[in-house]
C-alpha atoms as one frame of an Amber mdcrd trajectory, in Angstrom:
protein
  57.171  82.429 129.455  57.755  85.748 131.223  56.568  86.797 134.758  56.625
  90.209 136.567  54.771  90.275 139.711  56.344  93.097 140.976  54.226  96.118
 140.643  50.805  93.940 142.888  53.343  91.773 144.863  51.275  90.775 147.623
  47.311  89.532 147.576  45.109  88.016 149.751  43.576  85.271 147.556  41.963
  81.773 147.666  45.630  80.148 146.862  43.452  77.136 145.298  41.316  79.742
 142.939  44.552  81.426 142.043  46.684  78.286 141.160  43.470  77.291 139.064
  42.976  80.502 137.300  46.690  80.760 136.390  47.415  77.127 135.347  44.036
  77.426 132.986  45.165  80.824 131.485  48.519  79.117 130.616  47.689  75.717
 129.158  45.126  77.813 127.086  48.004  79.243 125.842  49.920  76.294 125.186
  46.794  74.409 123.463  46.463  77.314 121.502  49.487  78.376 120.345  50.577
  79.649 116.828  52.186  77.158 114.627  53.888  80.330 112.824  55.581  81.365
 115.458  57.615  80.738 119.211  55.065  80.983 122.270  55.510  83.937 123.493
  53.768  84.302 127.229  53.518  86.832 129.845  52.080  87.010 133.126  51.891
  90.218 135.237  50.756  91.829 138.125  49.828  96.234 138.269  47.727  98.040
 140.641  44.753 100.237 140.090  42.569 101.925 141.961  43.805 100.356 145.019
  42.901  96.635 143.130  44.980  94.129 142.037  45.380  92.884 138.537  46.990
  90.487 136.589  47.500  89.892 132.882  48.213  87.013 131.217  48.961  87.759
 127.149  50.267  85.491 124.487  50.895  85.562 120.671  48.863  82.691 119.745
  45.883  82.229 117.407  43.096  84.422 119.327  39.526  84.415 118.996  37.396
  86.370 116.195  35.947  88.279 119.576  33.247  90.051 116.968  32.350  86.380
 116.125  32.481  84.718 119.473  33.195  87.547 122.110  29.504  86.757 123.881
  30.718  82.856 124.205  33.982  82.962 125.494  33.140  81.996 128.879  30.486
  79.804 128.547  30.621  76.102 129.472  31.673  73.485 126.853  32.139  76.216
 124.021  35.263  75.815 122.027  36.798  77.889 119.292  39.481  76.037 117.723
  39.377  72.388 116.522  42.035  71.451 119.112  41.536  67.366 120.157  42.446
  68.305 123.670  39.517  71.474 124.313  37.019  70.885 126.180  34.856  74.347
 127.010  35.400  74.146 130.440  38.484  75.626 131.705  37.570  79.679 131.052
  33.858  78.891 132.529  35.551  77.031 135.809  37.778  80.427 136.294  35.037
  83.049 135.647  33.055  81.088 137.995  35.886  80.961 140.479  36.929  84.946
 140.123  32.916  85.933 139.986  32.544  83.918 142.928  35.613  86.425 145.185
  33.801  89.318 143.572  35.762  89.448 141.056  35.948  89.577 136.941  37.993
  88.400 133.873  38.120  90.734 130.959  39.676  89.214 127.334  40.922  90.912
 124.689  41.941  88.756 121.368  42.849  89.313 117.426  43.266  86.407 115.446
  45.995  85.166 114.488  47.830  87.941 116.776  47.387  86.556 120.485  44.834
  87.269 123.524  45.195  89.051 126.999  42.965  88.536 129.954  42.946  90.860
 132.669  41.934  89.372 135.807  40.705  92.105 138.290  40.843  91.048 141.830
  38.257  92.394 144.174  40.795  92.417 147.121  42.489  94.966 147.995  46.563
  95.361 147.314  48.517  95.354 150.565
């Protein structure tokens, strides 16, 4: 697990909606992790257009986005037979981001890994 927060340092955010949306995006990553390969998981911050963002990537087994792109947020929808998934945890953070004016983008390959970009509507100090 990586982190580089250095290039959006510094946001004014609900510091319960953050934890959330970062401790989701991470034991997603866990749960779904490549049994070919080491984890490999990075989290970091950039600025654009005056807004902060932050990524979150890993190398695990993605999601056939042509298959279930439309679904990936919705509540109690699963894509891996994983005894632990439960649909909820992407639905409770696009609900929480949404709710700040935000959004959560994902981009995912199987068997490659998945990056979300979480776009903050507040602005970078």
């Amino acid at each position: 697990i990586s982190a580089d927060f250095s290039k959006a340092n510094k946001l004014n955010y609900s510091r319960v909606y953050l934890e959330s949306i970062m401790q989701n995006l991470l034991s997603n990553a866990l749960k779904y992790k490549s049994p070919d390969r080491t984890p490999i998981i990075n989290f970091e911050t950039h600025a654009q257009n005056g807004q902060a963002l932050l990524k979150v990537s890993d190398n695990g087994l993605g999601i056939d986005m042509e298959k279930f792109g439309h679904k990936v947020f919705g509540l109690k929808k699963t894509f891996h037979k994983h005894p632990a998934a439960k649909g909820v945890g992407l639905y409770l953070i696009k609900s929480h981001i949404e709710a700040l004016g935000g959004q959560i983008n994902i981009s995912s390959e199987v068997n490659v890994g998945t990056t979300f970009t979480v776009i903050f509507n507040k602005k970078v100090s």
